[in-house]
C-alpha positions in Angstrom: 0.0 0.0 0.0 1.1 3.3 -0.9 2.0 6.2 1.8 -1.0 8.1 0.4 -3.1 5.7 1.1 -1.9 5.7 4.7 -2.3 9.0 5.0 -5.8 9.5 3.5 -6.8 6.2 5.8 -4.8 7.5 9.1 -5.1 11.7 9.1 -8.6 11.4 6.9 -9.8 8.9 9.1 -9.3 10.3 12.1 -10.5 14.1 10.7 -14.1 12.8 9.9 -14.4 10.9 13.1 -13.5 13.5 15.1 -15.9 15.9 12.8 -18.8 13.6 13.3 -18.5 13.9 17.4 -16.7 11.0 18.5 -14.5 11.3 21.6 -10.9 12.4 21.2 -9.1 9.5 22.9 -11.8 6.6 21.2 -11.4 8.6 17.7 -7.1 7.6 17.7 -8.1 4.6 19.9 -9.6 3.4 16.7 -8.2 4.4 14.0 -4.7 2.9 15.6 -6.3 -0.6 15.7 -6.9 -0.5 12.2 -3.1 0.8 11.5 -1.6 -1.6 13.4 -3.4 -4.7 12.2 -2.9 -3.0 8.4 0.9 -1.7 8.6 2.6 -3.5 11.9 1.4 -7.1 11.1 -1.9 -8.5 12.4 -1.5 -9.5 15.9 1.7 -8.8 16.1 1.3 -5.1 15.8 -1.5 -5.3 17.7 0.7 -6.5 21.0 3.3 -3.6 19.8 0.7 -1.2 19.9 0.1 -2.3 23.4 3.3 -1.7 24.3 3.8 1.0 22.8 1.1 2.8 24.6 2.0 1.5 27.7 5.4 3.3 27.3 4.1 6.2 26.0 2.5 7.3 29.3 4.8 6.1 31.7 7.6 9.2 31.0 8.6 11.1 33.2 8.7 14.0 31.2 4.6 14.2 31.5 4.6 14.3 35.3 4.1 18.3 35.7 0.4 17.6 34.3 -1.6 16.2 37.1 1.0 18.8 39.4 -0.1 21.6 37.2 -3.3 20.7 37.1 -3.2 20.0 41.2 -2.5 23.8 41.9 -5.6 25.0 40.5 -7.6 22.6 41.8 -6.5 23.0 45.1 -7.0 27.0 45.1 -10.3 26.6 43.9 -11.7 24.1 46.3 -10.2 25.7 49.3 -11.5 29.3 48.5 -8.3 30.8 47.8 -9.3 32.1 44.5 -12.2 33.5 45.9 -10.1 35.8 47.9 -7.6 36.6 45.2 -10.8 38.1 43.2 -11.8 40.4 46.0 -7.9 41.5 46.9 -8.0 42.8 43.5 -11.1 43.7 43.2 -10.6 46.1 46.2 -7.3 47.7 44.8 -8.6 48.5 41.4 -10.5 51.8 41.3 -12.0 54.5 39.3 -11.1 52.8 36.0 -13.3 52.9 32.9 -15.2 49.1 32.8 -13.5 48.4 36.1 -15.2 45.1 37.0 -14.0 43.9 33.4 -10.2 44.9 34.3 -10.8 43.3 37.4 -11.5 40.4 35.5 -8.5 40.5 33.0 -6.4 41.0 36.1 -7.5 38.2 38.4 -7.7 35.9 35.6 -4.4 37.1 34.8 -3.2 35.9 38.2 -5.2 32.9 37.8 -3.4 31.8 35.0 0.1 32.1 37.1 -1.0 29.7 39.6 -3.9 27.3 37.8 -3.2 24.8 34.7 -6.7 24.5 33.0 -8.2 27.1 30.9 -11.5 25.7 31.2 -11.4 26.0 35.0 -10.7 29.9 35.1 -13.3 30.6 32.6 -16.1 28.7 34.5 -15.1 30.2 38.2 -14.6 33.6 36.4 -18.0 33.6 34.7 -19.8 32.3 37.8 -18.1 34.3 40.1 -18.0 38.1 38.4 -20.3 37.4 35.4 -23.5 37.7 37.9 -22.5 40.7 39.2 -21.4 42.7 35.9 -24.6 41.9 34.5 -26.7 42.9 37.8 -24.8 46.5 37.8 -25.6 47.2 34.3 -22.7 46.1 31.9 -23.7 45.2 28.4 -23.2 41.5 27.9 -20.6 41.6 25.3 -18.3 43.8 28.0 -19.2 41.4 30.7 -18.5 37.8 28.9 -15.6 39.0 26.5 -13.0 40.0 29.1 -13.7 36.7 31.0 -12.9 34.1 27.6 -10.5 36.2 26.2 -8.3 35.7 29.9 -9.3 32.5 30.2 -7.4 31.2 27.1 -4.3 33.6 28.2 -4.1 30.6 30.7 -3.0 28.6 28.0 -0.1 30.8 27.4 1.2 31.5 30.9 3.1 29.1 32.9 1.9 26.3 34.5 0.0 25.2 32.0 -0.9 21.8 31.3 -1.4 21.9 27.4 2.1 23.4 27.3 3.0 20.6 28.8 1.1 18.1 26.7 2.4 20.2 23.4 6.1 19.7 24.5 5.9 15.8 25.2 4.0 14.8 21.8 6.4 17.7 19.9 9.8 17.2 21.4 10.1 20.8 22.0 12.0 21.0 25.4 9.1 21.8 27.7 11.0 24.3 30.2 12.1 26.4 27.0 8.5 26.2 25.9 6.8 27.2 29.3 8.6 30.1 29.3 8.4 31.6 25.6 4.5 32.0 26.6 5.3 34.4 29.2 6.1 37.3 27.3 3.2 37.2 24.6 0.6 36.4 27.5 1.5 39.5 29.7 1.2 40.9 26.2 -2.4 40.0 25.5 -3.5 40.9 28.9 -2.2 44.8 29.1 -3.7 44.9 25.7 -6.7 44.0 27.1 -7.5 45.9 29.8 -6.0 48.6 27.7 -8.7 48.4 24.8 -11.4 48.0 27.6 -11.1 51.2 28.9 -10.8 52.6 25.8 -14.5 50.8 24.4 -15.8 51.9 27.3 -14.7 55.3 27.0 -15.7 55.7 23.4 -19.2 54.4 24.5 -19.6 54.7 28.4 -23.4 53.2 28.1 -21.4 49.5 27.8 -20.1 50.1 31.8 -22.1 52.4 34.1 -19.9 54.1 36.8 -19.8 52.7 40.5 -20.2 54.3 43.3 -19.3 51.3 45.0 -15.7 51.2 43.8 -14.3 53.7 46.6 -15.6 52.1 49.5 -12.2 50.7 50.8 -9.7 53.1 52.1 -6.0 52.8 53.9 -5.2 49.7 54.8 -9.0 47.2 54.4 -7.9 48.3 50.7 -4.7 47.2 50.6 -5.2 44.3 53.3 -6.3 41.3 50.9 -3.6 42.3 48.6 -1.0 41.9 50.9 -2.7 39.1 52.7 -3.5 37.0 49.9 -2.8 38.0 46.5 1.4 38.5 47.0 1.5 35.0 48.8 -0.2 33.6 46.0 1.5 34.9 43.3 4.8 34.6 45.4 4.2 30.3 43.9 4.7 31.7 40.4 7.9 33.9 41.6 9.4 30.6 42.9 8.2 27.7 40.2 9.0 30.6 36.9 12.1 31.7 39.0 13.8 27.9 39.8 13.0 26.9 35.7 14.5 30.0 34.1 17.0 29.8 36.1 18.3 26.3 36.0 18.2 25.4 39.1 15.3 23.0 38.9 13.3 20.7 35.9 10.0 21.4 34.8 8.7 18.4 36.8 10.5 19.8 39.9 8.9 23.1 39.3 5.9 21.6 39.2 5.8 19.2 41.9 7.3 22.5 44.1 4.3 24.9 42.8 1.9 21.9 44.0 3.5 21.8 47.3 3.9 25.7 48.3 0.3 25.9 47.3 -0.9 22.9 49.3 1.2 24.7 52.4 -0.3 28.0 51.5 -3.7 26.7 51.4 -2.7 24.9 54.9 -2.0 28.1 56.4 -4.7 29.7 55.8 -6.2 27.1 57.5 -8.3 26.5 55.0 -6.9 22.6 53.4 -9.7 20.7 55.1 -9.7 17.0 53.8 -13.0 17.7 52.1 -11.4 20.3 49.7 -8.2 18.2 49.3 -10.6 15.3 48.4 -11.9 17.6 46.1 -9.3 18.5 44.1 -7.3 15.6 44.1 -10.5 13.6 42.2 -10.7 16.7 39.8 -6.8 16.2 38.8 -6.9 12.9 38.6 -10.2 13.0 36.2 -8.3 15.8 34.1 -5.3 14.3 34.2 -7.0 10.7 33.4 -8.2 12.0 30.1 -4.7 13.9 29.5 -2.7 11.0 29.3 -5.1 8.7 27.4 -4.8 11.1 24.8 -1.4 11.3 24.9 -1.2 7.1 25.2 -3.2 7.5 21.5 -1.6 10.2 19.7 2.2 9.1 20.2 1.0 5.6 18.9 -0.1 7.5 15.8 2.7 9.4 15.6 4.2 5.7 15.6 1.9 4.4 12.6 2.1 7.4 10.7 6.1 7.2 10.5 5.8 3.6 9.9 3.4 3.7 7.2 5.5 5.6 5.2 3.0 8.7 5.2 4.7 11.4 7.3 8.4 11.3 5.0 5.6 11.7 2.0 4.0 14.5 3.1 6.8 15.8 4.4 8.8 15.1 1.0 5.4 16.2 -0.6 5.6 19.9 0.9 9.1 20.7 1.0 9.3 19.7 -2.6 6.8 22.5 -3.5 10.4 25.0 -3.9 8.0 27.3 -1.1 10.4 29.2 1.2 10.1 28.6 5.4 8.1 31.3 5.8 5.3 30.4 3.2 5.7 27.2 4.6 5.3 28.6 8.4 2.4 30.8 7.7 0.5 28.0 5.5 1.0 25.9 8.8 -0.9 28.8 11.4 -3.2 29.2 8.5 -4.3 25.4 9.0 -4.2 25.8 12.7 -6.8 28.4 12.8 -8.9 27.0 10.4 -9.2 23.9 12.5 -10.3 25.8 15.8 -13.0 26.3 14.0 -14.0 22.7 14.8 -11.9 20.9 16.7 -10.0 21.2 20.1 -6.8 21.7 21.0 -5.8 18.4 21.9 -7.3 17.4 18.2 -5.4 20.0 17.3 -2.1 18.6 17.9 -2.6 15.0 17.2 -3.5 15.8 13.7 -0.8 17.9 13.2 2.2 17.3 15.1 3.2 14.2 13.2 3.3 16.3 10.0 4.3 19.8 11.0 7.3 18.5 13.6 9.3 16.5 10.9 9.1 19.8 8.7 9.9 22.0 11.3 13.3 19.7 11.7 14.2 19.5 8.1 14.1 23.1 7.5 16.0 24.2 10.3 13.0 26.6 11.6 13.4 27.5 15.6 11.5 25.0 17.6 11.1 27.3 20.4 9.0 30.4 18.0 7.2 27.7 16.0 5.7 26.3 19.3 4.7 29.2 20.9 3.2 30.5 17.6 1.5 26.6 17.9 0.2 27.5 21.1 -1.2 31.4 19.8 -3.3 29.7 17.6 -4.3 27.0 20.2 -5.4 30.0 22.2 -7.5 31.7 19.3 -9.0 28.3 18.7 -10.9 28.5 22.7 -12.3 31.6 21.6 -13.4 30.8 17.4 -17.1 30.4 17.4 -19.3 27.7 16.7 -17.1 25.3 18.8 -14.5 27.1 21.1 -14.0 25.4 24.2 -14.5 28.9 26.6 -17.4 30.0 24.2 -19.3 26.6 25.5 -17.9 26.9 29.0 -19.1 30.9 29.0 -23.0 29.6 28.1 -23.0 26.9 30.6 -22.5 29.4 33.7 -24.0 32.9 32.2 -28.0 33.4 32.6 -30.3 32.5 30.0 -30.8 36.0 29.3 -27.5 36.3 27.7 -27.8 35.2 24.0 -25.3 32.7 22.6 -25.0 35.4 19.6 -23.7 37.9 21.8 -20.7 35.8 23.5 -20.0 35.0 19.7 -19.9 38.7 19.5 -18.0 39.4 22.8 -15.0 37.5 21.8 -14.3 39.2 18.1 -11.8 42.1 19.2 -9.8 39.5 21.6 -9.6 37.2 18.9 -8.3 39.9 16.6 -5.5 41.2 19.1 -4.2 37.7 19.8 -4.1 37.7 15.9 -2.2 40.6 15.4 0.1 39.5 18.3 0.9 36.0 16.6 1.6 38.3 13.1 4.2 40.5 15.4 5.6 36.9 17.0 5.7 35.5 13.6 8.3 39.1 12.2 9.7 39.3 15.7 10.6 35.9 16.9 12.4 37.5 19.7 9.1 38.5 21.5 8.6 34.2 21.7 12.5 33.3 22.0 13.9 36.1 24.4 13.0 34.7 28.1 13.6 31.0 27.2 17.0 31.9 25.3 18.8 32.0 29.1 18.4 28.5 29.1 
């Protein structure tokens, strides 16, 4: 059989599954039985796929997940995050649209300490979302601010689809974790700065509180100091031990999960219901995770074996395109498929293509990836079937339409754009921090 009909069979085979609605991990779970019996020998590929699998989830290198994953978990079922919210909340005053800065900012500091995007959006949106709407924000100002953070938390260290996109990619993961720094701050600033400008232009969209001075001297400042620097002091430590070398990202991680177990503890709030709590959430994220990962480096396997990833990759590089074309054809793909798929589909369709012609032209791992993850980020937000665009109309009231959190999410998803066109002409804005590796 020719490697084009490997290809059409594996990558088209797997597209229209996961088009038609089947689960992620069954989609790959399936259409690897059928390459293994076809390309690896009957039974015999069957047991190697076994193995193979087996193997694929047992490295060490994929241990920061469930850590990752742990820290959020455990601030959210303790109450920590809760306070966070109102520290900020308290500090933030007489701004234009200042419940949605306070939004971008918390979930800004949410995504420094927490490893799912899904997670911030949902205790965002049920947390502030409530009270925008009940003060008189338009719902397009209220919802917006809250996805667009949300998938920032992909970007910004710990993050467990960092994670996941370094292990099936062979990008070093520490290098990785840290190129998403710089564009996230990035995105954030730029968007508190254009919701105080919308709301400026058109102050109907946010009507002024009186409520925002009622703290003064120190019950302002108290929660801050009390809660918010303690928290973000974990980022300071787990960012500050990986760039500088002193620990690996699995040690970073299993530190973060510690310091905010102990900080939790302190507070006296870790109470074996809440630790019960968030250990059965990680292990239920994490669960899912790595039987993803189990089937997409098995069909990175099949795909190599087959023949069909040298003849695509042969297929492409033979077109005389230069590495740029070849770059921005690659993000072009990207987005077009957060139209429909998630980001874990994402990268399982990809990777085993892309990667191999990433190596062969010589282009820096380290800029493609975090371009990789930009367009994982815009893929949350792209309507009909962005992950935070579901997650924003399962906690907002029914009286906020579907069409305007569509809407809400247009300018976000147009500055994230403009920030992977300023990555992709100025790779140092992705390679800078991790370059002191």
């Amino acid at each position: 059989m020719s490697w084009t009909f490997a290809a059409w069979l594996l990558l088209g085979g797997s597209t229209v599954l996961l088009f038609i609605g089947m689960p992620v991990a069954l989609t790959f779970l399936a259409v690897n039985l059928v390459g293994a019996w076809l390309y690896m020998g009957g039974e015999v590929g069957l047991v190697q796929l076994a193995r193979s699998s087996v193997s694929s989830v047992a490295a060490f290198a994929l241990t920061p997940i469930p850590l990752f994953v742990l820290m959020g978990e455990v601030l959210f079922h303790t109450g920590l995050a809760h306070k966070v919210i109102e520290g900020i909340d308290r500090l933030i005053t007489r701004v234009p649209g200042r419940l949605a800065v306070v939004a971008v900012v918390a979930g800004t500091v949410f995504s420094a300490i927490s490893g799912s995007t899904i997670a911030t959006t949902a205790m965002l949106g049920s947390l502030m979302l409530p009270v925008m709407l009940a003060r008189g924000y338009h719902p397009t100002l209220a919802t917006g601010p809250i996805m667009a953070i949300g998938a920032v938390d992909m970007l910004i260290p710990p993050s467990a689809l960092t994670v996941l996109l370094g292990s099936l990619s062979g990008i070093s993961i520490s290098k990785l974790l840290l190129g998403g720094i710089v564009p996230g701050l990035i995105l954030s600033l730029a968007f508190i700065a254009w919701i105080i400008l919308r709301v400026r232009l058109t102050p109907s969209l946010a009507p002024q509180e009186a409520q925002a001075a009622r703290y003064t001297g120190w019950q302002r400042w108290h929660l801050l100091v009390a809660y918010v620097l303690p928290t973000m002091s974990i980022f300071g430590v787990v960012v500050g031990a990986l760039s500088a070398g002193w620990a690996t990202p699995t040690e970073c991680a299993a530190l973060g999960a510690f310091a905010t177990m102990v900080l939790a503890a302190l507070y006296r709030r870790l109470s074996w219901q809440a630790l019960r709590s968030a250990l059965m959430g990680t292990a239920g994220i994490s669960g899912m995770i790595l039987f993803i990962i189990l089937g997409a480096t098995t069909f990175a396997q099949l795909l190599s074996f087959s023949g069909a990833s040298n003849g695509l990759v042969q297929l492409i590089t033979g077109q005389g395109w230069s590495k740029e074309m070849i770059v921005v054809g690659m993000m072009a793909f990207l987005i077009f498929l957060g139209l429909f798929v998630d980001q874990v589909s994402m990268m399982m369709i990809t990777l085993p293509i892309f990667m191999p012609i990433v190596s062969s032209l010589g282009i820096d791992p380290i800029w493609f990836g975090v371009m990789f993850l930009m367009c994982m980020q815009m893929g949350l937000l792209l309507p009909p079937h962005g992950l935070l665009l579901m997650t924003m109309r399962g906690v907002a009231p029914p009286e906020v339409r579907t069409s305007q959190i569509f809407k809400a999410v247009i300018p976000y998803v147009l500055m994230s754009l403009m920030l992977l066109v300023a990555i992709f002409f100025w790779p140092a804005i992705a390679t800078w921090l991790p370059s002191g590796l």
